[in-house]
mmJSON file of the N, C-alpha and C atoms, coordinates in Angstrom:
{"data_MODEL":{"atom_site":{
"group_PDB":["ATOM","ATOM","ATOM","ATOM","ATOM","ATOM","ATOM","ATOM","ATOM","ATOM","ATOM","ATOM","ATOM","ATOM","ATOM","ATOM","ATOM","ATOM","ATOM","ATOM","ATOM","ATOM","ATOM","ATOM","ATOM","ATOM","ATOM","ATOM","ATOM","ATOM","ATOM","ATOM","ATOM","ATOM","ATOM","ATOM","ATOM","ATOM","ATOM","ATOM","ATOM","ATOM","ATOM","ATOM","ATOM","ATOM","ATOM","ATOM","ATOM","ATOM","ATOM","ATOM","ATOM","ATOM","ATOM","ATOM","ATOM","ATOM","ATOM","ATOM","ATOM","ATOM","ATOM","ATOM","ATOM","ATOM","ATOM","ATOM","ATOM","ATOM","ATOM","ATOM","ATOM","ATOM","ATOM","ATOM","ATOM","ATOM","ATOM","ATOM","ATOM","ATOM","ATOM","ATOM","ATOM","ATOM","ATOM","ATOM","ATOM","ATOM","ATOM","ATOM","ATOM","ATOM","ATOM","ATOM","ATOM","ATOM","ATOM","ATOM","ATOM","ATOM","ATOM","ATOM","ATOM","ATOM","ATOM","ATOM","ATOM","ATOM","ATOM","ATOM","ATOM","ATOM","ATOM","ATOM","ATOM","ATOM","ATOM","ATOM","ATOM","ATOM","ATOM","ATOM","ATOM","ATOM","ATOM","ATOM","ATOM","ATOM","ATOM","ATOM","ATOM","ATOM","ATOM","ATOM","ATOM","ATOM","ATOM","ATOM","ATOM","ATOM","ATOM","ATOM","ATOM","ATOM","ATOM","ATOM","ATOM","ATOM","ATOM","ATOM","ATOM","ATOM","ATOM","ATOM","ATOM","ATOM","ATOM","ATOM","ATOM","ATOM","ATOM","ATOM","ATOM","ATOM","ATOM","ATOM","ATOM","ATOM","ATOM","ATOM","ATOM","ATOM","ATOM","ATOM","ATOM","ATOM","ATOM","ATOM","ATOM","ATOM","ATOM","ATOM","ATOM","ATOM","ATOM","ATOM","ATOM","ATOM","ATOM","ATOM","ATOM","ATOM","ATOM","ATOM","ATOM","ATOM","ATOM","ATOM","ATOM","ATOM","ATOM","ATOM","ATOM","ATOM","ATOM","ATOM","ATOM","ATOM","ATOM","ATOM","ATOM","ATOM","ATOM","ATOM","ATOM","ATOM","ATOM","ATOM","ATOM","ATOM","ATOM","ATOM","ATOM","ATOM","ATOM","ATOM"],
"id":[1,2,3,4,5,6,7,8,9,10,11,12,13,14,15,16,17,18,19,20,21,22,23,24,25,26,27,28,29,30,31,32,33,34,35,36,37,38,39,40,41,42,43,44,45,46,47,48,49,50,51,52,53,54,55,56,57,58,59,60,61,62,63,64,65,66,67,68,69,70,71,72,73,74,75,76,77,78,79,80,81,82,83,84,85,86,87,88,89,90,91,92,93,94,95,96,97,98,99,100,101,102,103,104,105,106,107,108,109,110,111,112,113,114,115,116,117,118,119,120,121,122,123,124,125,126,127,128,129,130,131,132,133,134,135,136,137,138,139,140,141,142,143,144,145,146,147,148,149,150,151,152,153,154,155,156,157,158,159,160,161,162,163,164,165,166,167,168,169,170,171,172,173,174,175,176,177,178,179,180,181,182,183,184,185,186,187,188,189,190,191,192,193,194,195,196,197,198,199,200,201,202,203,204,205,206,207,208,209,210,211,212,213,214,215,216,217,218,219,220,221,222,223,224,225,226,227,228],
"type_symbol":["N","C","C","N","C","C","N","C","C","N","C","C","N","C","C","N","C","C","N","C","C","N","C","C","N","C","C","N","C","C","N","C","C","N","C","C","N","C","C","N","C","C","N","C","C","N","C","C","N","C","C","N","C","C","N","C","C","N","C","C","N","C","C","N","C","C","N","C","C","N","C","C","N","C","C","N","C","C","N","C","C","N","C","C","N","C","C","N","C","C","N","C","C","N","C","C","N","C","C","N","C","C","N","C","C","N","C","C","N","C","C","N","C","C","N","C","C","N","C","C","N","C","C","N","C","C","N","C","C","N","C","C","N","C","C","N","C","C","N","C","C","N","C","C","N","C","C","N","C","C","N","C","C","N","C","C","N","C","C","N","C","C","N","C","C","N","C","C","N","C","C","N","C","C","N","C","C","N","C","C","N","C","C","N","C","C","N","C","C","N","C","C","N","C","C","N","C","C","N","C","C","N","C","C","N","C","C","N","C","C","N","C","C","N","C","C","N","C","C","N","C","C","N","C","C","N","C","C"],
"label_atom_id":["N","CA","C","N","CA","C","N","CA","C","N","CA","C","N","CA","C","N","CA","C","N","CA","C","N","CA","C","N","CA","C","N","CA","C","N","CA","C","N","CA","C","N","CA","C","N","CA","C","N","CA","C","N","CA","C","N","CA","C","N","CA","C","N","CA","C","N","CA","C","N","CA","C","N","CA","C","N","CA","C","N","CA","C","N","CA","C","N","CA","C","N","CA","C","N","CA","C","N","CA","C","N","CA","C","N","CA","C","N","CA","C","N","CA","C","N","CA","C","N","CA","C","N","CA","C","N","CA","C","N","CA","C","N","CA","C","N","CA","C","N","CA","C","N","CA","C","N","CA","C","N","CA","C","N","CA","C","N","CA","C","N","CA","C","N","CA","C","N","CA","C","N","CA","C","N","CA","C","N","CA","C","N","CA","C","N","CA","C","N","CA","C","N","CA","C","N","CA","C","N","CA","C","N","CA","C","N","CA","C","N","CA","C","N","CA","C","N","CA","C","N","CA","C","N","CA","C","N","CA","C","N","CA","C","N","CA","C","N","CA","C","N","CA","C","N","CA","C","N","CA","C","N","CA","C","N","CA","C","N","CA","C","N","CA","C"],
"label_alt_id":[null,null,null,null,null,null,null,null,null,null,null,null,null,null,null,null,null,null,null,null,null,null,null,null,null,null,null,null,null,null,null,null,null,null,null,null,null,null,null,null,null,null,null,null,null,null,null,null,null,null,null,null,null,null,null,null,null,null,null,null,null,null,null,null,null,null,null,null,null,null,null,null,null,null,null,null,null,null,null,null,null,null,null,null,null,null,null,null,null,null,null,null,null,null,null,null,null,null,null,null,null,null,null,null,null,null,null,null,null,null,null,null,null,null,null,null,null,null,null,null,null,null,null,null,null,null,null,null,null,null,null,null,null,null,null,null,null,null,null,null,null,null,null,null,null,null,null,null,null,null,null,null,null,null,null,null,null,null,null,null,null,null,null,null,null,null,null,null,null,null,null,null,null,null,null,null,null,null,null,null,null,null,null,null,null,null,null,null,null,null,null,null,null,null,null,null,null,null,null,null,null,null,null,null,null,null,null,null,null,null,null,null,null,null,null,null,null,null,null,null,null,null,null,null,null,null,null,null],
"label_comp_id":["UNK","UNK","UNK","UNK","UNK","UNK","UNK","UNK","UNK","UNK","UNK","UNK","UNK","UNK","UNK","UNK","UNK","UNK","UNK","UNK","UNK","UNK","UNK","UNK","UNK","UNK","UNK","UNK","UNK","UNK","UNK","UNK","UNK","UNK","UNK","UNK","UNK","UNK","UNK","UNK","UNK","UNK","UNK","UNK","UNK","UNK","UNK","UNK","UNK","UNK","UNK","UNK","UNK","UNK","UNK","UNK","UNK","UNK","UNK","UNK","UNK","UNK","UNK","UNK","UNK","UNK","UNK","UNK","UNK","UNK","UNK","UNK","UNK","UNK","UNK","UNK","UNK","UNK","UNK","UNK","UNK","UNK","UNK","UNK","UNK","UNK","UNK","UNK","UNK","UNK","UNK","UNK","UNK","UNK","UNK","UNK","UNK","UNK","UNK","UNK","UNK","UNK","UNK","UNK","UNK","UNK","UNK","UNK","UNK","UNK","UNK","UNK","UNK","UNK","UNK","UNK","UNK","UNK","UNK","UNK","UNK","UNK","UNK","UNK","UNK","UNK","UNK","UNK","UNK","UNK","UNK","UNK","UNK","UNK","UNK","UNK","UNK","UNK","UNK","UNK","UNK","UNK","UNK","UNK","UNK","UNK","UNK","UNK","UNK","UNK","UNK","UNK","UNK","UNK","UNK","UNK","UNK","UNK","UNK","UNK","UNK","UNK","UNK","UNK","UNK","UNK","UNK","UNK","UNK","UNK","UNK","UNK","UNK","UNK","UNK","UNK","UNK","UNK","UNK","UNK","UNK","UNK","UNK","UNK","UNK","UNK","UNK","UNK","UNK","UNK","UNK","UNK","UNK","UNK","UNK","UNK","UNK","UNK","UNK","UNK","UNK","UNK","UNK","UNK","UNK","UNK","UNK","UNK","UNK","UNK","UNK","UNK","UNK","UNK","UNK","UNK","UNK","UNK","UNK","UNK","UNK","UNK","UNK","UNK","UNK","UNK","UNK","UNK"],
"label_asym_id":["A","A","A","A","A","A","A","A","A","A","A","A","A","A","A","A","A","A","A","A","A","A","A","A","A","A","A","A","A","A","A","A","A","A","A","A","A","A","A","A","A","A","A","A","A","A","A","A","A","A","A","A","A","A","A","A","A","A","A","A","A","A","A","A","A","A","A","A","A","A","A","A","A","A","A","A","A","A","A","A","A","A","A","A","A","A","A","A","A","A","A","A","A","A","A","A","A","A","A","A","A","A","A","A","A","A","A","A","A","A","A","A","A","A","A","A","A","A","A","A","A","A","A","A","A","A","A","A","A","A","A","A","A","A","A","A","A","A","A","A","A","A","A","A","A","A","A","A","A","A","A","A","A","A","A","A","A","A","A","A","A","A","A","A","A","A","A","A","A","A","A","A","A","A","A","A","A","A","A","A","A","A","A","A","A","A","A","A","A","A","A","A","A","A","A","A","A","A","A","A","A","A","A","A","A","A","A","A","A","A","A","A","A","A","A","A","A","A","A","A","A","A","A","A","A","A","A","A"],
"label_entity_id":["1","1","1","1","1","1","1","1","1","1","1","1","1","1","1","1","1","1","1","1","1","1","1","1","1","1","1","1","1","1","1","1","1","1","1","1","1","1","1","1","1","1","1","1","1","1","1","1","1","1","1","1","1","1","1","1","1","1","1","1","1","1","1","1","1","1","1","1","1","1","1","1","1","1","1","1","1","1","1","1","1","1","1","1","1","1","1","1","1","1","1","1","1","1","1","1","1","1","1","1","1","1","1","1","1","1","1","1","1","1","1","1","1","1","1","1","1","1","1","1","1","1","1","1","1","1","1","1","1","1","1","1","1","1","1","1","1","1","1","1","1","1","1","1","1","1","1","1","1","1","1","1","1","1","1","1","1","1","1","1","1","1","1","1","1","1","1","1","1","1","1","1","1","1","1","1","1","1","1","1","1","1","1","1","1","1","1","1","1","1","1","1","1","1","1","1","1","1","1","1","1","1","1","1","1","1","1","1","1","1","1","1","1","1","1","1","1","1","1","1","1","1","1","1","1","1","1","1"],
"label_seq_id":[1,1,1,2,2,2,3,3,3,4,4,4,5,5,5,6,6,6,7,7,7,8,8,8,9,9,9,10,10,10,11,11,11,12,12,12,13,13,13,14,14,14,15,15,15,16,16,16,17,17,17,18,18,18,19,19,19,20,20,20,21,21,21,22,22,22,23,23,23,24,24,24,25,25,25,26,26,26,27,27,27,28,28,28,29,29,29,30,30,30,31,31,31,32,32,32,33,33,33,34,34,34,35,35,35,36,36,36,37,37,37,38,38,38,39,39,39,40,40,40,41,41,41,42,42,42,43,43,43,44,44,44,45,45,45,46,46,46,47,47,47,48,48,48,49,49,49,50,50,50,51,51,51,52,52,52,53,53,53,54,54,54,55,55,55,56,56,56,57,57,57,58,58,58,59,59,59,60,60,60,61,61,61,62,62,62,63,63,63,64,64,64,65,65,65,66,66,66,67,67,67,68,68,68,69,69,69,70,70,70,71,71,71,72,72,72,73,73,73,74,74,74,75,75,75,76,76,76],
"pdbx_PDB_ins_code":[null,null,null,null,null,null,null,null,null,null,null,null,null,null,null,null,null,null,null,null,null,null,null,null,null,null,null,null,null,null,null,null,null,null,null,null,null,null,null,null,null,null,null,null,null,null,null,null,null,null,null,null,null,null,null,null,null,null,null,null,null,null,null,null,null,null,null,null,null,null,null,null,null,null,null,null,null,null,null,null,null,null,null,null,null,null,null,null,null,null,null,null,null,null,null,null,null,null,null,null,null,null,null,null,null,null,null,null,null,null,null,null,null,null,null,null,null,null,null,null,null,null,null,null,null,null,null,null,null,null,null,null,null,null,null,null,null,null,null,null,null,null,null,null,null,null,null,null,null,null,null,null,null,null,null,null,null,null,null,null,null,null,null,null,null,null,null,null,null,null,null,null,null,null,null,null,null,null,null,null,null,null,null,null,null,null,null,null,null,null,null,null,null,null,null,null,null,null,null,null,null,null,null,null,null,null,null,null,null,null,null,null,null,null,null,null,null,null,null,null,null,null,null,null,null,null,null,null],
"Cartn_x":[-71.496,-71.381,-70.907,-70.387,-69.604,-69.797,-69.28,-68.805,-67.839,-67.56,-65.98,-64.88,-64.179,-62.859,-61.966,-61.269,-60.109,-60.506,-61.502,-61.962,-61.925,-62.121,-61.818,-61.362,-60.149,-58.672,-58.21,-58.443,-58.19,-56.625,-55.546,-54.085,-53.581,-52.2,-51.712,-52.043,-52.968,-53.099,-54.248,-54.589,-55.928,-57.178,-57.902,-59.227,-60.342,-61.709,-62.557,-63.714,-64.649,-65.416,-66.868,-67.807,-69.104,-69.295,-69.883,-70.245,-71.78,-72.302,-74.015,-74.441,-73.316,-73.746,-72.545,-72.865,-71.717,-72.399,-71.592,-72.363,-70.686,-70.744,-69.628,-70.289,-69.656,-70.258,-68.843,-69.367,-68.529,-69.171,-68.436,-66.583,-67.284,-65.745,-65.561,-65.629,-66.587,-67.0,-66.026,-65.228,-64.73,-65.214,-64.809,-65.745,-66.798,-68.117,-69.083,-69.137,-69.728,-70.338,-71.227,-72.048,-72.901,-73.656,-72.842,-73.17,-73.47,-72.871,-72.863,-73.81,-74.026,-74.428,-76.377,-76.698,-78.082,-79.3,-79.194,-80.25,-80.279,-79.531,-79.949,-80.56,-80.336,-80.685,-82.356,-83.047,-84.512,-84.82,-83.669,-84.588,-84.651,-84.547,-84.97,-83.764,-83.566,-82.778,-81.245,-80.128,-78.681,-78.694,-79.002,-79.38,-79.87,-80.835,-81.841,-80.844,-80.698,-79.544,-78.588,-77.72,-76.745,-77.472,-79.009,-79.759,-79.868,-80.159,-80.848,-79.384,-78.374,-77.359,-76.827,-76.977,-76.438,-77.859,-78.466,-79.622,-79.577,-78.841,-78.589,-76.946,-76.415,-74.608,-74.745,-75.405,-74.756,-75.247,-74.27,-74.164,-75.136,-75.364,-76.776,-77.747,-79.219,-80.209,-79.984,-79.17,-78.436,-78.059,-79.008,-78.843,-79.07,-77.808,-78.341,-78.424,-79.694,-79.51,-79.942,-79.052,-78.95,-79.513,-80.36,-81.013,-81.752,-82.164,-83.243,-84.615,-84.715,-86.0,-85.556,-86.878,-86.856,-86.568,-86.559,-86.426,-87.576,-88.192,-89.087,-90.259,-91.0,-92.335,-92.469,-91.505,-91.718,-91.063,-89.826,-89.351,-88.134,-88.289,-87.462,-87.801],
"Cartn_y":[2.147,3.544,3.685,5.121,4.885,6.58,6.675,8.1,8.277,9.486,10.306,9.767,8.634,8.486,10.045,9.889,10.68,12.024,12.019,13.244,12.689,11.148,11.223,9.783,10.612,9.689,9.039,7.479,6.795,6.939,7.074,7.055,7.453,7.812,8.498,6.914,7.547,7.312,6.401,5.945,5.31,6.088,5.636,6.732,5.758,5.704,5.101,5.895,4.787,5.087,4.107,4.332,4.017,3.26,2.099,1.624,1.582,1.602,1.367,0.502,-0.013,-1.088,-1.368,-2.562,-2.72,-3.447,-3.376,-4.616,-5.421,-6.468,-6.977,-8.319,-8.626,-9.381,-10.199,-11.552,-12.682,-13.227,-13.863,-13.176,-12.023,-11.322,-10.326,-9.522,-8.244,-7.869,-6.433,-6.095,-4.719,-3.509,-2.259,-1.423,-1.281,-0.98,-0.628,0.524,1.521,2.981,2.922,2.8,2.87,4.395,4.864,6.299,7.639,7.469,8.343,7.796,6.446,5.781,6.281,7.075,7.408,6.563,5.408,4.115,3.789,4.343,3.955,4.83,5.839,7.587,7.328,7.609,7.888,6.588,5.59,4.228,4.701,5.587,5.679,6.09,5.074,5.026,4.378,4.669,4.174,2.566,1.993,0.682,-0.144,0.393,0.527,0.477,1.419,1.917,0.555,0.354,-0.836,-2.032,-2.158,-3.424,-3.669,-2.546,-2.711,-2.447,-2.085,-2.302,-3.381,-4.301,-6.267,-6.993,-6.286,-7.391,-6.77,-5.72,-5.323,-5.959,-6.585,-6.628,-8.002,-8.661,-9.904,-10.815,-11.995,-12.667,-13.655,-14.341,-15.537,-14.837,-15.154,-14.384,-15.107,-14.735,-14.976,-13.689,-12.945,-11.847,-12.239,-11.623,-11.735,-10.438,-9.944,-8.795,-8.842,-8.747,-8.954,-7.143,-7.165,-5.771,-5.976,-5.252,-5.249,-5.367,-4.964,-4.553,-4.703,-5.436,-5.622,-4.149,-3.94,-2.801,-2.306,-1.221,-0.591,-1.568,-1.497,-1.891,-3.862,-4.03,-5.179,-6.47,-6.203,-6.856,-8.217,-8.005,-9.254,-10.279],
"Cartn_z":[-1.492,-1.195,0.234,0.644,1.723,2.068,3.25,3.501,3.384,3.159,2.256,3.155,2.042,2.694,3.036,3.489,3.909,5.066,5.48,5.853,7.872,8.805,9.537,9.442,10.292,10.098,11.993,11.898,13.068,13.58,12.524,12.502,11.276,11.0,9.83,9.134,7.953,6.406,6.676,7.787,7.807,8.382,6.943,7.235,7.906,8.896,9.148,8.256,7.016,6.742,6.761,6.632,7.092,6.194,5.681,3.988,4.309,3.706,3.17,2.606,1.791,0.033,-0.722,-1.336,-1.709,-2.752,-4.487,-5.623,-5.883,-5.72,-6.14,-7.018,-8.513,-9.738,-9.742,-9.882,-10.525,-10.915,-12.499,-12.611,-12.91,-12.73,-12.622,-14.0,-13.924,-14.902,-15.715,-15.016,-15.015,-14.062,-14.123,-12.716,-13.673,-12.904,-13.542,-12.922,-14.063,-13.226,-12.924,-12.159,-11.606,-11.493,-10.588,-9.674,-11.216,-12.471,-13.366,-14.29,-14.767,-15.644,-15.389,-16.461,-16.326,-16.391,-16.592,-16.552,-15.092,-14.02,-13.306,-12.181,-12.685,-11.991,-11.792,-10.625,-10.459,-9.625,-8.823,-8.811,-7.128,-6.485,-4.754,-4.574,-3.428,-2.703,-3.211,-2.655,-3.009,-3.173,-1.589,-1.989,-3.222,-3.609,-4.563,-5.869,-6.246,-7.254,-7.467,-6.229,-6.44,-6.63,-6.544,-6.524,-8.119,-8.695,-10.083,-11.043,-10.531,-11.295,-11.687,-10.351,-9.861,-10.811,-10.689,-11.814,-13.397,-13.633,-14.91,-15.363,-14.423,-14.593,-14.249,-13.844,-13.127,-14.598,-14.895,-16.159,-15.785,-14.496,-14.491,-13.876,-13.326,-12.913,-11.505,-11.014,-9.337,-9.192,-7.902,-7.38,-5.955,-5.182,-3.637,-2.905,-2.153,-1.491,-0.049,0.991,2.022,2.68,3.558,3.606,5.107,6.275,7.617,6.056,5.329,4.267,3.103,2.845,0.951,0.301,-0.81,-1.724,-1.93,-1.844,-2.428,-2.982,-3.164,-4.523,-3.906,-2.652,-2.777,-3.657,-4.375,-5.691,-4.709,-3.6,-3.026,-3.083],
"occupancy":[1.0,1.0,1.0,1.0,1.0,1.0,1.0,1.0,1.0,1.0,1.0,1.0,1.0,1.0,1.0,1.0,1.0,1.0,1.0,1.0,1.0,1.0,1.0,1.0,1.0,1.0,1.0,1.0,1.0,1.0,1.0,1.0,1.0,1.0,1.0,1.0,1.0,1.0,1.0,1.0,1.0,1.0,1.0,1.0,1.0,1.0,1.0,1.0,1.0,1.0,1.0,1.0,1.0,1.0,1.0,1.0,1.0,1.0,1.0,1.0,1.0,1.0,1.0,1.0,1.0,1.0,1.0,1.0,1.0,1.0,1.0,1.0,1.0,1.0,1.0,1.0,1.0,1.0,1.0,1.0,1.0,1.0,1.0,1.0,1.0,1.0,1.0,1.0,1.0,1.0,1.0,1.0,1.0,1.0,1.0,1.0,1.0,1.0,1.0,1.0,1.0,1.0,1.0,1.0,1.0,1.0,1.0,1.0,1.0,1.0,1.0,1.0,1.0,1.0,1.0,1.0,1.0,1.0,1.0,1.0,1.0,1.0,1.0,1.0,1.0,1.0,1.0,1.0,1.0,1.0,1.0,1.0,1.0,1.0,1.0,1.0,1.0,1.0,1.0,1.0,1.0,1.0,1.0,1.0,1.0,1.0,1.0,1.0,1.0,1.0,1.0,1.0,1.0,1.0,1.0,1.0,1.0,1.0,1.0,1.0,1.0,1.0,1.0,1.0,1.0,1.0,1.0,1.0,1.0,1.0,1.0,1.0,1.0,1.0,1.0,1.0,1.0,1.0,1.0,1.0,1.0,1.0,1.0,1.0,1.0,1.0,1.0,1.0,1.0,1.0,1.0,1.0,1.0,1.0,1.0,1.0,1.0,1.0,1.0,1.0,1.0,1.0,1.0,1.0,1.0,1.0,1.0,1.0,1.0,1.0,1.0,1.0,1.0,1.0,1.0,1.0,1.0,1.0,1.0,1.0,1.0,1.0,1.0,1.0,1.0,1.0,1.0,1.0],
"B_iso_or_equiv":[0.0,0.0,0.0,0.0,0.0,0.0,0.0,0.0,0.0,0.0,0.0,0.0,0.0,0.0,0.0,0.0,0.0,0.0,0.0,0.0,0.0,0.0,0.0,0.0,0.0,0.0,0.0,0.0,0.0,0.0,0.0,0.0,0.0,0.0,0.0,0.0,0.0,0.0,0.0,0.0,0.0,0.0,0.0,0.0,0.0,0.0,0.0,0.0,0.0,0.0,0.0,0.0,0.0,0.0,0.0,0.0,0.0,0.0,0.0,0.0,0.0,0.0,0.0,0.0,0.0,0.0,0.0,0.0,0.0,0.0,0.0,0.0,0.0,0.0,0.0,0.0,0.0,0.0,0.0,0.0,0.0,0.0,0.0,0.0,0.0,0.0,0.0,0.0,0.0,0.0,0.0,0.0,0.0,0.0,0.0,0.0,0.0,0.0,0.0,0.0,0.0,0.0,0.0,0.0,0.0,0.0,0.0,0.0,0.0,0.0,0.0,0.0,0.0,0.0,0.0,0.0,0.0,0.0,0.0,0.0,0.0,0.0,0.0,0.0,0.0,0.0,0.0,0.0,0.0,0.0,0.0,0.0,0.0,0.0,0.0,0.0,0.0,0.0,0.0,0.0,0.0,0.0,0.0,0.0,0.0,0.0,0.0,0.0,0.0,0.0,0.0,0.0,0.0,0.0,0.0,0.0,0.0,0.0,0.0,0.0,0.0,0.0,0.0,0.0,0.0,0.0,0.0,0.0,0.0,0.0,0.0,0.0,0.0,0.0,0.0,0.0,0.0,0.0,0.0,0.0,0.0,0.0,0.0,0.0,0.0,0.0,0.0,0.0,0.0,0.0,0.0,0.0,0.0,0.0,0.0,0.0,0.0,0.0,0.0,0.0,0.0,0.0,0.0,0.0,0.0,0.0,0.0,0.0,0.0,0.0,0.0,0.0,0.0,0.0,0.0,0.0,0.0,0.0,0.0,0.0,0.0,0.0,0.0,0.0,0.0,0.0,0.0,0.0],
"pdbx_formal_charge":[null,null,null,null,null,null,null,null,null,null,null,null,null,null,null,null,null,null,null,null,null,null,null,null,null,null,null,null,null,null,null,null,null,null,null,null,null,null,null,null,null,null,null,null,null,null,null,null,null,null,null,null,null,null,null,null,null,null,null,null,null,null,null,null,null,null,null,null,null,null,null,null,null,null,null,null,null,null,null,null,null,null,null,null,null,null,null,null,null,null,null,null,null,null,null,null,null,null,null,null,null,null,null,null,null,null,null,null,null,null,null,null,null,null,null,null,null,null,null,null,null,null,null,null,null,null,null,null,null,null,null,null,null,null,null,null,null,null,null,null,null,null,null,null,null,null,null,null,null,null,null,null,null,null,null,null,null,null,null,null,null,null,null,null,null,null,null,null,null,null,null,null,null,null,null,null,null,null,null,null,null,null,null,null,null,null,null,null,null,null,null,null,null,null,null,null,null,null,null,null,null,null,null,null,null,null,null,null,null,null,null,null,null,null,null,null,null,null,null,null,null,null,null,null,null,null,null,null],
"auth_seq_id":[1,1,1,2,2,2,3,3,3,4,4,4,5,5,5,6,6,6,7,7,7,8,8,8,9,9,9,10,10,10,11,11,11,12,12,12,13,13,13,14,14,14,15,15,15,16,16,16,17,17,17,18,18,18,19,19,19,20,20,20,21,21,21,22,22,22,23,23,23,24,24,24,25,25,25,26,26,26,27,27,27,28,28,28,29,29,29,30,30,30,31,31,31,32,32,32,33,33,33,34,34,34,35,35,35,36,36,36,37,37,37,38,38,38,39,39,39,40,40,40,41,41,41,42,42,42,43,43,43,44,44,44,45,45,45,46,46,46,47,47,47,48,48,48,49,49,49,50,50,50,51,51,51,52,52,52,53,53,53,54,54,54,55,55,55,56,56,56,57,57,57,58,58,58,59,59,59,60,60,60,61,61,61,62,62,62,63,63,63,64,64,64,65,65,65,66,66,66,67,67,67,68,68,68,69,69,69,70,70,70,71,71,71,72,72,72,73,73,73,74,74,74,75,75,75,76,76,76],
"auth_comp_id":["UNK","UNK","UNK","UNK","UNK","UNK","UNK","UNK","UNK","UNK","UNK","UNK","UNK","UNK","UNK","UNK","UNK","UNK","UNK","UNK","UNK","UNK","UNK","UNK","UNK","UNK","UNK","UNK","UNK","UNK","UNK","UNK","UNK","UNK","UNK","UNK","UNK","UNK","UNK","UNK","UNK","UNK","UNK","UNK","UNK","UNK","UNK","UNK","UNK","UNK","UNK","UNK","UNK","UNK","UNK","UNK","UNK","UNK","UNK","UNK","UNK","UNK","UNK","UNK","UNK","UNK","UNK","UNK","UNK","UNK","UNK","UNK","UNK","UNK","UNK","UNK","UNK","UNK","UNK","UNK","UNK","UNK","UNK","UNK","UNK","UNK","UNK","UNK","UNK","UNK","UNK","UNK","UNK","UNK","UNK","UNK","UNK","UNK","UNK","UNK","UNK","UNK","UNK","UNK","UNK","UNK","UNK","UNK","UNK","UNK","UNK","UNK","UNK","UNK","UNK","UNK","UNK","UNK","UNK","UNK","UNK","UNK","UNK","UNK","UNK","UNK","UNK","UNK","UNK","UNK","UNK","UNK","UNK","UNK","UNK","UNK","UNK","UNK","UNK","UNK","UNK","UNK","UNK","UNK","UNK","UNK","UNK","UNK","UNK","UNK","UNK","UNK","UNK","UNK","UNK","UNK","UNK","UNK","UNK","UNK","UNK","UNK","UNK","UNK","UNK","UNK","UNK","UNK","UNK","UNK","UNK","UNK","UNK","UNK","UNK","UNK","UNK","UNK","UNK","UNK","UNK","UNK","UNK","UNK","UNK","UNK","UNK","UNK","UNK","UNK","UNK","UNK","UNK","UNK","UNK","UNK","UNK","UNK","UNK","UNK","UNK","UNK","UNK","UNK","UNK","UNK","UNK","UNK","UNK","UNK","UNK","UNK","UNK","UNK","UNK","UNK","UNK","UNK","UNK","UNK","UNK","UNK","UNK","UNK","UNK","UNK","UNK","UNK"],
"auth_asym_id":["A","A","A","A","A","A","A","A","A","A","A","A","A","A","A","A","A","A","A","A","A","A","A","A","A","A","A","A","A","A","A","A","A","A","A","A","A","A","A","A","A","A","A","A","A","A","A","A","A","A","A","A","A","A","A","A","A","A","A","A","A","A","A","A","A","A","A","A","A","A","A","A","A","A","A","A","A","A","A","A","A","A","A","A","A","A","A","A","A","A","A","A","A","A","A","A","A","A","A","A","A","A","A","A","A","A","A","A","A","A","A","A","A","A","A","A","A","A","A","A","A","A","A","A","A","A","A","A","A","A","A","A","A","A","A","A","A","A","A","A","A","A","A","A","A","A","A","A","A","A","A","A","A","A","A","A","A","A","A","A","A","A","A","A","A","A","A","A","A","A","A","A","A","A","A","A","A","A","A","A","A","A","A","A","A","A","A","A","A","A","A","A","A","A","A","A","A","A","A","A","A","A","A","A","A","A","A","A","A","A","A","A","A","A","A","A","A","A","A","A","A","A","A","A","A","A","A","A"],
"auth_atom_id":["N","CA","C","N","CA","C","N","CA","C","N","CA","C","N","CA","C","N","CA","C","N","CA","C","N","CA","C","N","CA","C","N","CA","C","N","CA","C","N","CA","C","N","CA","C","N","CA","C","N","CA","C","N","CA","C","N","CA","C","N","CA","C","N","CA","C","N","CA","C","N","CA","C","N","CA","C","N","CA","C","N","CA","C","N","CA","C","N","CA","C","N","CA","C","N","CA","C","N","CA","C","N","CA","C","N","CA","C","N","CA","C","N","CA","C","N","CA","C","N","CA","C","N","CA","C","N","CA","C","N","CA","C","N","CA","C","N","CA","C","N","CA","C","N","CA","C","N","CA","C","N","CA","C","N","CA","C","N","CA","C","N","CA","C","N","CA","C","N","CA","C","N","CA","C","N","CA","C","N","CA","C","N","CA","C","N","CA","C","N","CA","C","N","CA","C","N","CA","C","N","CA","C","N","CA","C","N","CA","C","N","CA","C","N","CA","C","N","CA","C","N","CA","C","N","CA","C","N","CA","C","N","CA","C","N","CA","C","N","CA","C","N","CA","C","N","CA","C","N","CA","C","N","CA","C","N","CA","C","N","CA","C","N","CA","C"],
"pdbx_PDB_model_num":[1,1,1,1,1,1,1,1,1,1,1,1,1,1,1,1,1,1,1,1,1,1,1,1,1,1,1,1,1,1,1,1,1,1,1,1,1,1,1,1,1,1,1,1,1,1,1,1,1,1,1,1,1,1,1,1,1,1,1,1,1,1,1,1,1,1,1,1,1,1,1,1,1,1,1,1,1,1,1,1,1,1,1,1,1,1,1,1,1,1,1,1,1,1,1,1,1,1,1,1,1,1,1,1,1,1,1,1,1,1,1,1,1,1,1,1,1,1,1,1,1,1,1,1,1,1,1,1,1,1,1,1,1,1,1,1,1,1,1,1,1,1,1,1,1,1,1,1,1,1,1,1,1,1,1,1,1,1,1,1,1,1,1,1,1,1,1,1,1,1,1,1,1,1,1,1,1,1,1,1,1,1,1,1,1,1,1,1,1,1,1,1,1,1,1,1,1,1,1,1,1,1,1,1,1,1,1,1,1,1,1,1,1,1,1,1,1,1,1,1,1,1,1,1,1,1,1,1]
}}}
């Protein structure tokens, strides 16, 4: 997740945006929705959200989450 591309712009056509999180799965799975997909609606925080998506999407039980803090409830 990120802040709204296009809205502040360093030079013509390049935007500077902030990221938060990122889930990236190999191989490569196709895009996943994440952000619409309702199984994952209610889990906290955004972080959070992209955490339980990577342990619902990822094909071996190899998840890495790099964070200052574990997730919620302690599940790191």
């Amino acid at each position: 997740y990120s802040t709204e591309p296009g809205v502040n712009f360093d030079g013509p056509g390049i935007s500077r945006c902030q990221y938060g999180g990122v889930l990236s799965l190999y191989p490569p799975t196709g895009r996943a929705c994440v952000w619409g997909n309702p199984r994952y609606h209610g889990t906290g925080s955004r972080a959070e959200t992209l955490l339980k998506a990577a342990i619902d999407l990822s094909r071996k039980p190899i998840v890495a989450y790099v964070a200052a803090q574990g997730p919620a409830g302690g599940h790191a």
